[in-house]
RODO-2510 file (C-alpha; in nm, 4 decimals, decimal comma):
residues 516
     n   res          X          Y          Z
     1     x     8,0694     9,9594    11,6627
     2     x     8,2199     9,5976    11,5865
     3     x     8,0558     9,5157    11,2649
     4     x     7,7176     9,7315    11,3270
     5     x     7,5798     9,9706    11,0536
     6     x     7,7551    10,2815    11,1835
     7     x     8,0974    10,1040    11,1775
     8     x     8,0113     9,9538    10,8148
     9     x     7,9039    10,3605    10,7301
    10     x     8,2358    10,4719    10,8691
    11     x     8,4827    10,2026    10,6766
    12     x     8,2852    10,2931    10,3270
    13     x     8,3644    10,6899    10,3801
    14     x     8,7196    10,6113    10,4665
    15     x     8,7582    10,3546    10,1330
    16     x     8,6708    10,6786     9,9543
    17     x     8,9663    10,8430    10,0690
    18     x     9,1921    10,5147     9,9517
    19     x     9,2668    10,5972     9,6045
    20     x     9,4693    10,9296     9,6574
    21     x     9,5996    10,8295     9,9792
    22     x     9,6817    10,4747     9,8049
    23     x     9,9016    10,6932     9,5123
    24     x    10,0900    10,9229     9,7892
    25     x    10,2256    10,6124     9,9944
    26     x    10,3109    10,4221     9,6971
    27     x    10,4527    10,7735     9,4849
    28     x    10,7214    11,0425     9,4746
    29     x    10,4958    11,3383     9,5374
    30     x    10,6729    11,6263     9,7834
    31     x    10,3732    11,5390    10,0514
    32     x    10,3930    11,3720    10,3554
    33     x    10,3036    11,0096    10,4294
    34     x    10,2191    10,7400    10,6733
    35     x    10,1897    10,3885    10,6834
    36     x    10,0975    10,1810    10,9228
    37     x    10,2221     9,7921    10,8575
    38     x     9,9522     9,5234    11,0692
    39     x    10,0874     9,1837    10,9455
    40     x     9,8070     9,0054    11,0963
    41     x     9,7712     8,6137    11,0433
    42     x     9,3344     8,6634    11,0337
    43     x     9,2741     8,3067    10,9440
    44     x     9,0017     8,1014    11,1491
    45     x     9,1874     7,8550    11,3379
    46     x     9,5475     7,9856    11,3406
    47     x     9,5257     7,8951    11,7258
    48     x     9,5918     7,5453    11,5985
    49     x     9,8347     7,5448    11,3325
    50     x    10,1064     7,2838    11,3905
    51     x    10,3429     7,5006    11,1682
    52     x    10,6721     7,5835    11,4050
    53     x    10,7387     7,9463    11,4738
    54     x    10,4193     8,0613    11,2681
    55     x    10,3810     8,3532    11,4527
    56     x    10,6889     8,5013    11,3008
    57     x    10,5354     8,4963    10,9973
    58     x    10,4103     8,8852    11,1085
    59     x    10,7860     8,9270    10,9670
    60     x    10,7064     8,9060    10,6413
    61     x    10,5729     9,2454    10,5312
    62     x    10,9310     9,4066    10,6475
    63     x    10,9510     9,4696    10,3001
    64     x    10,7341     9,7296    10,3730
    65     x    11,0218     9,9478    10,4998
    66     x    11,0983    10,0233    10,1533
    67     x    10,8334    10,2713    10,1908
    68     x    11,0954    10,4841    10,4002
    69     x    11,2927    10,5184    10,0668
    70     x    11,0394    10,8534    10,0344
    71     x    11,1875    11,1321    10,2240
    72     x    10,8549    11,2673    10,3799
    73     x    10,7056    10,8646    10,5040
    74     x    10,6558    10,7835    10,8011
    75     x    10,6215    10,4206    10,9229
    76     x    10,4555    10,1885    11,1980
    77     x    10,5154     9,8685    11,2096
    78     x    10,2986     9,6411    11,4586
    79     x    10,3984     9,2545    11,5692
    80     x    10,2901     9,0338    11,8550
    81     x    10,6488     8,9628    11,9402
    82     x    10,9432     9,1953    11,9651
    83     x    11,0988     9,2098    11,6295
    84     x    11,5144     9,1902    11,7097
    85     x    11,6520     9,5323    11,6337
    86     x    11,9563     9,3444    11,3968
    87     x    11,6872     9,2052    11,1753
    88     x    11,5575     9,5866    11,1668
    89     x    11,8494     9,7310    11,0868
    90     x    11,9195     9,4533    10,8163
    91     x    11,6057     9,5318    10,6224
    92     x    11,6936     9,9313    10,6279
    93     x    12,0281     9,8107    10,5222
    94     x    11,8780     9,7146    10,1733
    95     x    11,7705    10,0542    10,0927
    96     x    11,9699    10,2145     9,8678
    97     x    12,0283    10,6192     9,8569
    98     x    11,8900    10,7173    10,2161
    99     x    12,0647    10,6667    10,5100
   100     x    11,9416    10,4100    10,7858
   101     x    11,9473    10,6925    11,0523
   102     x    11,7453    10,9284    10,8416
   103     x    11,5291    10,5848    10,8365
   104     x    11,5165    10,4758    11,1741
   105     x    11,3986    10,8274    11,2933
   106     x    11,0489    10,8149    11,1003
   107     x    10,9751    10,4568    11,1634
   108     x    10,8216    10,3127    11,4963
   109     x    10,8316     9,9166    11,5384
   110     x    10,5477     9,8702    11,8581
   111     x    10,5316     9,5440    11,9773
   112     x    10,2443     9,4124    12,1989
   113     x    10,4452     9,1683    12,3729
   114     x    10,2023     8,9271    12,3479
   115     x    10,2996     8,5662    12,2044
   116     x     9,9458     8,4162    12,1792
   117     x     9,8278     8,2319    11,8433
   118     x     9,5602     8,5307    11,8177
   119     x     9,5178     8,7079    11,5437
   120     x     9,7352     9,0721    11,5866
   121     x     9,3776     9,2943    11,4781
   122     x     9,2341     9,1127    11,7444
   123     x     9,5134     9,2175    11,9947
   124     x     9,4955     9,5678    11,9160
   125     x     9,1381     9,5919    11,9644
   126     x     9,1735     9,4430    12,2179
   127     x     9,4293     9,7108    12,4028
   128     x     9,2456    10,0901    12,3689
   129     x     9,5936    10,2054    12,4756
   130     x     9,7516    10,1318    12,1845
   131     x     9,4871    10,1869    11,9797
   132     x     9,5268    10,5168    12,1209
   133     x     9,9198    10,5370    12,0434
   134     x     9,8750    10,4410    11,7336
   135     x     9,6173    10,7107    11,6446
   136     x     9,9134    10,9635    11,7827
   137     x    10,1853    10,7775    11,5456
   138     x     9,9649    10,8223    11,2266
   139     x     9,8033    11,1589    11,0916
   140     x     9,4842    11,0684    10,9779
   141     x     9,4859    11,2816    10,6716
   142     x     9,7943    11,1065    10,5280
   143     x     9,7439    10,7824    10,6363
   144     x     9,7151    10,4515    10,5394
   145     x     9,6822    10,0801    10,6634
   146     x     9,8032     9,7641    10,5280
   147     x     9,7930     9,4278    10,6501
   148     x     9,8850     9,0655    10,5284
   149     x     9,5323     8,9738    10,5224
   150     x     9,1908     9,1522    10,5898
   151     x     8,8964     9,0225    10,7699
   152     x     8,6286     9,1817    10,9749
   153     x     8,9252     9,2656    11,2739
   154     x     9,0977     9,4750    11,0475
   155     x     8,7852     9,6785    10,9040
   156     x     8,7094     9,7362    11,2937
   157     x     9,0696     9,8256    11,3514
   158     x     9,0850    10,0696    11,0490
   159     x     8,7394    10,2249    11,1604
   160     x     8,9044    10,2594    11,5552
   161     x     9,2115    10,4487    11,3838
   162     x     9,0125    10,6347    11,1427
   163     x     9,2649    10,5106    10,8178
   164     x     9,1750    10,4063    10,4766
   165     x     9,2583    10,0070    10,4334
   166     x     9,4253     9,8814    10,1550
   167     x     9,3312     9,5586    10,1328
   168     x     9,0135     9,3492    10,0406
   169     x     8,7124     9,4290    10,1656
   170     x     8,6011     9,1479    10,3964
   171     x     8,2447     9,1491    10,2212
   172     x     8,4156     8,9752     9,9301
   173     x     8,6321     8,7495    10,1300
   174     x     8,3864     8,4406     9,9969
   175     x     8,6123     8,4830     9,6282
   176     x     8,9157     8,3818     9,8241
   177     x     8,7777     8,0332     9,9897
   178     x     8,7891     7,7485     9,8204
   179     x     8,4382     7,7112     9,6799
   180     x     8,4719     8,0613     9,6017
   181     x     8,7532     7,9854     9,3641
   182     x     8,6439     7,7281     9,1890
   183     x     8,3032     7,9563     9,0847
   184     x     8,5510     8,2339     8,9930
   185     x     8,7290     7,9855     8,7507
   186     x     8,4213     7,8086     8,6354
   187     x     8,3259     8,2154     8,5780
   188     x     8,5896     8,2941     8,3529
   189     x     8,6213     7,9896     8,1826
   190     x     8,9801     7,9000     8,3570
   191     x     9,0123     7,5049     8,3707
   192     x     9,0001     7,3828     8,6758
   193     x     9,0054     7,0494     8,8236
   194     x     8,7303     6,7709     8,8658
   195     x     8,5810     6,8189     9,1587
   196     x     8,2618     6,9909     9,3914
   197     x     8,2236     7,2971     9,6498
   198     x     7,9503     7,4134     9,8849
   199     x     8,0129     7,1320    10,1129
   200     x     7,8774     7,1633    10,4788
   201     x     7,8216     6,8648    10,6062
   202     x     7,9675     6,5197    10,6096
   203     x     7,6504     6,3628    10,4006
   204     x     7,7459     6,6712    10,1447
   205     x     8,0861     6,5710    10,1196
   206     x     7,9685     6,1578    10,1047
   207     x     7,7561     6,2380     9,7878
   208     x     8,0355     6,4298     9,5942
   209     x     8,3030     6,2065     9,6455
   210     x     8,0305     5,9489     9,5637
   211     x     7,9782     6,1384     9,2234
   212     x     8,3168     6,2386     9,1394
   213     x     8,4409     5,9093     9,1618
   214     x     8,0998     5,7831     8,9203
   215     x     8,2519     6,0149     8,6613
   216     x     8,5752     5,9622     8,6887
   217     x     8,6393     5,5756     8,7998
   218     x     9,0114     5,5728     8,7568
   219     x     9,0490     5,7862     9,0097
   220     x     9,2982     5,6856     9,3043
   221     x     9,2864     5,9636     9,5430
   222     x     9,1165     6,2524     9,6255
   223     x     9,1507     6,5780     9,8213
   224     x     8,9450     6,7524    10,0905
   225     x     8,9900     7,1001    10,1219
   226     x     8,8377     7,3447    10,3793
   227     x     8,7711     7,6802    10,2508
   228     x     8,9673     7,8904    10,4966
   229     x     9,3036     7,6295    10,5069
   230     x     9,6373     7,7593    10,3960
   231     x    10,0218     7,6434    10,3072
   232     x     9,7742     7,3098    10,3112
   233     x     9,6736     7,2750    10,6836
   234     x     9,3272     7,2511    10,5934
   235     x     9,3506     6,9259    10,3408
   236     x     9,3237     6,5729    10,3998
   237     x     9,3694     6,3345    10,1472
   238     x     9,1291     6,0410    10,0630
   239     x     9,2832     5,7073     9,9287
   240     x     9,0545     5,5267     9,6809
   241     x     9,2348     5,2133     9,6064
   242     x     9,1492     5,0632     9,9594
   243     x     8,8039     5,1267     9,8227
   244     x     8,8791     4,9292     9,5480
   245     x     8,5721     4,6604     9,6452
   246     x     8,2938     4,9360     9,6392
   247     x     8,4147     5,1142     9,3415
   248     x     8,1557     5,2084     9,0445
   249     x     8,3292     4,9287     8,8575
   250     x     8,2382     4,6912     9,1125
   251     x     7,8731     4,6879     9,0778
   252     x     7,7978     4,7867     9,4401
   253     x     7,4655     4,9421     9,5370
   254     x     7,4976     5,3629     9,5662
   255     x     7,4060     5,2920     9,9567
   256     x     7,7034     5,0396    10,0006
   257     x     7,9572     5,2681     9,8491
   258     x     7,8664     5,5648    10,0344
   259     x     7,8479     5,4095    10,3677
   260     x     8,1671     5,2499    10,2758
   261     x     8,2814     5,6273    10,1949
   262     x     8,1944     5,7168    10,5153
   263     x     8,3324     5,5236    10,7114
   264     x     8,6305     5,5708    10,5192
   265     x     8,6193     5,9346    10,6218
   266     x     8,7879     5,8930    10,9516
   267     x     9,0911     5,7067    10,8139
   268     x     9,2095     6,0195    10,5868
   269     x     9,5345     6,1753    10,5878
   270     x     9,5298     6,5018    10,7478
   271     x     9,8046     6,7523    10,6192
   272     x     9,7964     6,8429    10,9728
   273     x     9,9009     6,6225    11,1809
   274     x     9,7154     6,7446    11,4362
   275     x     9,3788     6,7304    11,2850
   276     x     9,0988     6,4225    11,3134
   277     x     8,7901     6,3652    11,1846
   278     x     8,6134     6,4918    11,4705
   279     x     8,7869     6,8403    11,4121
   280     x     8,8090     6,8143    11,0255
   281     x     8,4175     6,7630    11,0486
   282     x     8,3794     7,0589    11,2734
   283     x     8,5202     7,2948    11,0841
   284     x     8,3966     7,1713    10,7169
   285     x     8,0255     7,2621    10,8984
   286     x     8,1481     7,5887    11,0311
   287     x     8,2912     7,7372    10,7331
   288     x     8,2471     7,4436    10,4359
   289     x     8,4615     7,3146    10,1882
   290     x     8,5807     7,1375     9,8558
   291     x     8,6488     6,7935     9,7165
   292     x     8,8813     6,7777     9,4215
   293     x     9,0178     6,4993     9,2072
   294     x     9,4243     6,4451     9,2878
   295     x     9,6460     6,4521     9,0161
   296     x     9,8512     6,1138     9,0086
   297     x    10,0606     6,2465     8,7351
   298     x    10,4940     6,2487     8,8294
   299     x    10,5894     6,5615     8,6685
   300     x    10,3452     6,7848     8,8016
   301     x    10,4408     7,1126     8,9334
   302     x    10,2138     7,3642     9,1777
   303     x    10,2439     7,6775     9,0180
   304     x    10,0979     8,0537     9,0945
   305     x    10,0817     8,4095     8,9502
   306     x    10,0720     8,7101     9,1755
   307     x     9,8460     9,0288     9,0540
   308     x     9,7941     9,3529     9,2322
   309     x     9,4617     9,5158     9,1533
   310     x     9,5496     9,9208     9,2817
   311     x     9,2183    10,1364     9,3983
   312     x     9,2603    10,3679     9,1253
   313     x     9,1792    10,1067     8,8899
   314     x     9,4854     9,9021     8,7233
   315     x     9,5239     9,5347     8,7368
   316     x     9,8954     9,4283     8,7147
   317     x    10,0656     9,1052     8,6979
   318     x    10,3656     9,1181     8,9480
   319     x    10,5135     8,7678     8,9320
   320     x    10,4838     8,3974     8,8855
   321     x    10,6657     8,1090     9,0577
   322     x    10,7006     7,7386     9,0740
   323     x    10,6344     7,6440     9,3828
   324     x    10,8661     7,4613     9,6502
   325     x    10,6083     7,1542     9,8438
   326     x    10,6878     6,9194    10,0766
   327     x    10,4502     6,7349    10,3533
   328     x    10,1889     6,4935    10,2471
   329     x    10,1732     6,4101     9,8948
   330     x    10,3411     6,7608     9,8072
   331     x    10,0012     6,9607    10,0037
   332     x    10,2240     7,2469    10,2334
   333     x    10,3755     7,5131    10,0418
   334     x    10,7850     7,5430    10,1520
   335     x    10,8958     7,7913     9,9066
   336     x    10,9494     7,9158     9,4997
   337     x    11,1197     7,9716     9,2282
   338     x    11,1422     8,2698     9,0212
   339     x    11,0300     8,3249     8,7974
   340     x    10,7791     7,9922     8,6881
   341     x    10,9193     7,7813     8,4232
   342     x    10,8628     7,9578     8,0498
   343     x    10,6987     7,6659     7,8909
   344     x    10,3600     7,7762     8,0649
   345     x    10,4450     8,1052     8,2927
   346     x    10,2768     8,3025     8,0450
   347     x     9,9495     8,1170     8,0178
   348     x     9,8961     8,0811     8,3558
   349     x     9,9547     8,4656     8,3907
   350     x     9,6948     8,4905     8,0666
   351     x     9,4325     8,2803     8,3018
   352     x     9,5399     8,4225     8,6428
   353     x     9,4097     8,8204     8,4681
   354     x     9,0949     8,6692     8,3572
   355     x     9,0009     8,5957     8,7271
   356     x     9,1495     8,9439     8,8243
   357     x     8,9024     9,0819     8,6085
   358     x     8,6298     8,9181     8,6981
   359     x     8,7712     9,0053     9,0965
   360     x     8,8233     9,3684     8,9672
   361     x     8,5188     9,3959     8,8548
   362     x     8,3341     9,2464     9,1864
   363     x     8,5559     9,5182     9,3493
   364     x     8,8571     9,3527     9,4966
   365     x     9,1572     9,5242     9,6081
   366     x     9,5155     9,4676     9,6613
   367     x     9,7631     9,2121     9,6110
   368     x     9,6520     8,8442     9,5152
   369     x     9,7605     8,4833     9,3742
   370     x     9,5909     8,2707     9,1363
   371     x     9,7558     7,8818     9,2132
   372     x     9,7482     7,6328     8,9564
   373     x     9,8629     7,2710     8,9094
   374     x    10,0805     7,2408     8,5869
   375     x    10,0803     6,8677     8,4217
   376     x    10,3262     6,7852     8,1649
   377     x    10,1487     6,5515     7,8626
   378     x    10,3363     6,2333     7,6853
   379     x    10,3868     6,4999     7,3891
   380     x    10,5600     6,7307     7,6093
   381     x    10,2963     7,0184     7,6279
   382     x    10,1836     7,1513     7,9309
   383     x     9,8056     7,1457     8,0811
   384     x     9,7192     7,3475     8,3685
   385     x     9,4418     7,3779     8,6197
   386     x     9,3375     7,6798     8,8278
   387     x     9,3398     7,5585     9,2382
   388     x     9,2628     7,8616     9,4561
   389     x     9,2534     8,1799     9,4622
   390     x     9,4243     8,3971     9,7806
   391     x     9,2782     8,7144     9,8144
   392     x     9,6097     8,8510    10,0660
   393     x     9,9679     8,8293    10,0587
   394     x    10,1546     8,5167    10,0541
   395     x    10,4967     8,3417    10,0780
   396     x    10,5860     8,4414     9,7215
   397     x    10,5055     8,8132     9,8121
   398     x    10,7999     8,9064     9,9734
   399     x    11,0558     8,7608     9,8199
   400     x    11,0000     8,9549     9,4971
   401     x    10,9344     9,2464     9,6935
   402     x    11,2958     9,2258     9,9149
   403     x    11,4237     9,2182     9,5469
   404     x    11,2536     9,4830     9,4193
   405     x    11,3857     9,6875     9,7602
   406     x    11,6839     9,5930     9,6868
   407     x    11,7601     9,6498     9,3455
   408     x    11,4791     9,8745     9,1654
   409     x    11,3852     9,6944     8,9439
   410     x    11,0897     9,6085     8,7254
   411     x    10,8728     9,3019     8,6217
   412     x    10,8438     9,2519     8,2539
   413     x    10,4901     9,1054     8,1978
   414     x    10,5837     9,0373     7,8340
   415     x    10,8197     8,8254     7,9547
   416     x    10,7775     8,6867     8,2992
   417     x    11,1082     8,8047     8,3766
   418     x    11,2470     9,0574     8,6171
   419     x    11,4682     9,2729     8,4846
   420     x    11,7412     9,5084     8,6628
   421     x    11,7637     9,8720     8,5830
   422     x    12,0126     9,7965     8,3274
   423     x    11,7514     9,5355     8,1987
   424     x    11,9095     9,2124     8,2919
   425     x    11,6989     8,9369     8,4526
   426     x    11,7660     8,8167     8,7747
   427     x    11,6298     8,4806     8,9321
   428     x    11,5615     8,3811     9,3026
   429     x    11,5159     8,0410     9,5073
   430     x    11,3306     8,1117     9,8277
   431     x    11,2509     7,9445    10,1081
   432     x    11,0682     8,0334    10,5168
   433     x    11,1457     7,6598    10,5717
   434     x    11,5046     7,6581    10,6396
   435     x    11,5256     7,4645    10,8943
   436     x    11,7545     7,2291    11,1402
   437     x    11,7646     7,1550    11,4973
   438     x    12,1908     7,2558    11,5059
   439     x    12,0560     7,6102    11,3888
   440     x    11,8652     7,6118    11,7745
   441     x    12,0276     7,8894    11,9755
   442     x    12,1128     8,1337    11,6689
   443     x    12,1096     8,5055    11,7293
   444     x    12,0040     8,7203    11,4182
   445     x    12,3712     8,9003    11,4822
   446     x    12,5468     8,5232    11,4343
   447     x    12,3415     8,4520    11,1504
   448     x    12,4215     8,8062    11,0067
   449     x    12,8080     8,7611    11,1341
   450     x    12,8090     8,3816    10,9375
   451     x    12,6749     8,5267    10,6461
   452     x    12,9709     8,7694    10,6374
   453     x    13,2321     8,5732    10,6970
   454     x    13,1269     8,3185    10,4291
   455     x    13,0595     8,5872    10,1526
   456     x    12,7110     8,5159    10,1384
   457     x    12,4817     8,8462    10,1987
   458     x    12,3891     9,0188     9,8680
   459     x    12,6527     9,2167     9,6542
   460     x    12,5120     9,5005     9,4546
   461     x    12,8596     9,4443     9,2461
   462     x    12,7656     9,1069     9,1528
   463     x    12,3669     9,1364     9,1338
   464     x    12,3650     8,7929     9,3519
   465     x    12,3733     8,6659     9,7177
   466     x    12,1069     8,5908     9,9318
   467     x    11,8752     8,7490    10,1705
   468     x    11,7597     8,6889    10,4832
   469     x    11,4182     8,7124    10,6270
   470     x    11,1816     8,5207    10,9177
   471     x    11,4592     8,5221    11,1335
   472     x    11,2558     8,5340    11,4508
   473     x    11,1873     8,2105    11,4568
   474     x    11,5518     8,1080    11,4587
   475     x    11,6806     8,0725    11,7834
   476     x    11,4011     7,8932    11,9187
   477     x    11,2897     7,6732    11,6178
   478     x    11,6187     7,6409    11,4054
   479     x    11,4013     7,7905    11,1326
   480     x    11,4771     8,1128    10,8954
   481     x    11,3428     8,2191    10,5023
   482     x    11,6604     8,3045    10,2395
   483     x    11,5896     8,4422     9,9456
   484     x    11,9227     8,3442     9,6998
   485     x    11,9498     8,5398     9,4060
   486     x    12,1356     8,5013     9,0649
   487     x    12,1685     8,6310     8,7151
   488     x    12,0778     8,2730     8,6229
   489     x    11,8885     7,9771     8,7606
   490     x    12,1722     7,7755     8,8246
   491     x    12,3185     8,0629     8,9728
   492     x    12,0515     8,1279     9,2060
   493     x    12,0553     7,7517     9,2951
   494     x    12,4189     7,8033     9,4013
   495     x    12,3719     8,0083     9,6725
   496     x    12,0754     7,8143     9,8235
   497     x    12,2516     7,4854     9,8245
   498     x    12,5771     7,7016     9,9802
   499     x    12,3825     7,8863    10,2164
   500     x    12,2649     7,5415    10,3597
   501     x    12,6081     7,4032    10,3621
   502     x    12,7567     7,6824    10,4988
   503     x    12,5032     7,7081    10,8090
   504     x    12,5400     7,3207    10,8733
   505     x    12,9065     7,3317    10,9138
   506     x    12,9086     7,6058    11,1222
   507     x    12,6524     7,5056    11,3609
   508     x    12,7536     7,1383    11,3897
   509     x    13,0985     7,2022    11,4234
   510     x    12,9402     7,4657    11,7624
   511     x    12,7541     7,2244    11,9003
   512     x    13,0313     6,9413    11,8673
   513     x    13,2531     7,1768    12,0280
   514     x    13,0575     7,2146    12,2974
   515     x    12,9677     6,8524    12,3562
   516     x    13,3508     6,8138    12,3830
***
């Protein structure tokens, strides 16, 4: 089939099964269940990320073992790599009121053994045997696929397996680029930054930096986006000031500044550190791109709020964080805070459900995050801009949702907060970016033993501790994700500064051992 008009036929009668199906997975109803879990990376040019240990990141929906909690579900879990057993066992290990055997028995974790920066759809389409296995695993009137992102693989994939997909329907993918952001926000009337989309080609690009920079002439820097980048491996920044003799101000012709521009292309900083101009170009022709103004301003904090839009019709906002950045002039995303600070968490939630609506509407489905840039004014007030919209899960996805396996609780949209059974709020740090070169040579058990020792894992007595997730990229990268959790921020901060602390003295103290 692979794309054709009978495949297309087939996906849209299966999407009419998603609502009910979509209620029994995510329910309490006596009937039976099953999920299968493809964490798939489906972004065009993962092959060429220079982020370590990325293809761990297929870790991240382990949260999706919670769906065991239900007596009568049934789970498969797909990875490219083997997935250790002790970080298994851990995740069951947060599930309260059914025991891990009882667990372990209806879930199957299938690995393909295959460590190549390909997309994990792609690999199972690419293996009719497992296809096969997996259509033995799941009953196809109970189940139901999920995935970390959706493109055309995983429509294939659910046609092959003949499951409804929860998940955006790759026909809409367009709202989630860049440029299709920015026309959501302009849309719904969210502010947005300065800035231009549709971009193709490196004349396109020329005339609107060229214009931006006419209407805004203090402008120092800008940014380059492509539509498809993520945790900011497709941006490159442009410095202006080295410009400064071509500037609008300066009186130079419109030919001299944007052959000056051009040639200034080249010299950009590429989040990537990988990336050139020669590749940069490439791919801004192949799939196009944004140019945005950058915002000079010290106190300005990257933001998001995460929705969930369910098939059977409710939009819900499930979070908002602050965002951790590091890299570049703050471009790659390293982490959050929970929840986002309160003097604009609920505005930015008010904005972020005006573009769900408008996404609703358009028929989108499934989880999503509306980014903004927060800048703090002389007065004190807050001003924020709408960035991009990501139509999938993200980093801040599963941190909320190991809390939520872990304790039950709720989010209050009122509020912003997340609130415990017994209605007390609870706060997070979290992190996939833990990471040193003395942690090299980990196991998930020593990790797991370390964090026992020390008193750090999660107490249910206390409400606060930390979990533990990405751990497969520990031994070989020195790299793992914590979630630390408190009844305050301060408290939360605690255990992320001690779970650092902790993990550097044991590991240096190993390896100086062993140099002795």
């Amino acid at each position: 089939m692979s794309g054709g008009a009978d495949e297309m036929k087939a996906f849209r009668e299966l999407q009419s099964h998603l609502g009910p199906r979509w209620e029994l997975a995510d329910g309490d109803s006596p009937e039976p269940r099953d999920i299968l879990v493809v964490p798939s990376l489906s972004f065009d040019g993962i092959d060429t990320v220079s982020i370590e240990g990325v293809l761990h990141y297929e870790e991240r929906m382990l949260f999706a073992l919670n769906l065991l909690r239900h007596p009568r579900a049934r789970l498969v879990y797909v990875s490219s790599a083997p997935i250790h057993p002790a970080a298994v066992d851990y995740m069951l290990s947060l599930i309260s009121g059914i025991p891990n055997e009882h667990m372990r028995r209806r879930l199957t974790v299938l690995s393909l053994y295959d460590s190549s920066l390909v997309p994990l759809s792609r690999k199972i389409l690419q293996r009719p045997r497992v296809i096969e296995r997996i259509r033995h695993l799941i009953r196809p009137e109970c189940g139901l696929m999920t995935c970390f992102t959706v493109s055309e693989a995983e429509r294939s994939l659910a046609v092959a397996l003949g499951i409804p997909l929860y998940g955006l329907d790759p026909d809409l993918a367009w709202l989630g680029t860049k440029s299709g952001s920015r026309w959501a926000f302009r849309t719904t009337g969210v502010p947005l930054l300065p800035g231009a989309e549709d971009l193709k080609s490196e004349a396109d690009l020329v005339e609107a930096i060229d214009g931006l920079w006419e209407e805004h002439e203090d402008l120092e820097r800008m940014v380059v986006k492509h539509n498809s980048g993520f945790s900011g491996q497709g941006n490159a920044i442009l410095d202006l000031k080295s410009l400064d003799a071509v500037s609008p101000k300066s009186g130079t012709s419109r030919e001299a500044r944007e052959q000056a521009l051009a040639d200034a292309l080249p010299a950009m900083r590429f989040v990537d550190p990988h990336q050139t101009w020669e590749t940069f170009e490439e791919k801004l022709e192949r799939e196009g791109g944004i140019v945005e103004a950058f915002v000079e301003a010290k106190g300005k904090r990257a933001t998001s709020c995460q929705l969930r839009i369910s098939p059977t019709g409710s939009l819900d906002a499930i979070s908002t964080h602050d965002q951790l950045v590091e890299g570049i002039d703050g471009q790659i995303y390293a982490g959050c805070r929970f929840p986002a600070d309160a003097a604009y968490r609920m505005d930015i939630q008010r904005d972020a459900l005006r573009v769900g609506e408008m996404l609703q509407d358009k028929g989108a489905v499934g989880r999503l995050a509306v980014d903004f840039l927060c800048v703090q004014a002389d007065d004190g007030s807050w001003r924020h801009y709408a960035i991009e919209t990501n139509l999938r899960l993200g980093g801040t996805t599963h941190p909320m949702m190991l809390l939520r396996m872990l304790t039950d609780g709720r989010y209050d949209p009122d509020t912003g907060l997340y609130l415990t059974p017994r209605d007390e709020p609870q706060f997070y740090v979290a992190t996939d970016s833990m990471h040193s070169d003395s942690y090299r040579g980990l196991l998930v058990e020593d990790l797991l033993d370390i964090a026992a020792v020390d008193g750090l894992h999660y107490q249910a007595w206390s409400e606060s501790g930390v979990l533990f997730h990405f751990t497969g990229a520990l031994s070989e990268f020195g790299k793992l994700g914590i979630t630390a959790v408190g009844k305050s921020p301060a408290e939360a901060d605690h255990w992320f500064v001690q779970t650092r602390q902790v993990l550097e003295r044991e590991t240096k103290s190993r390896h100086c051992s062993s140099k002795s």
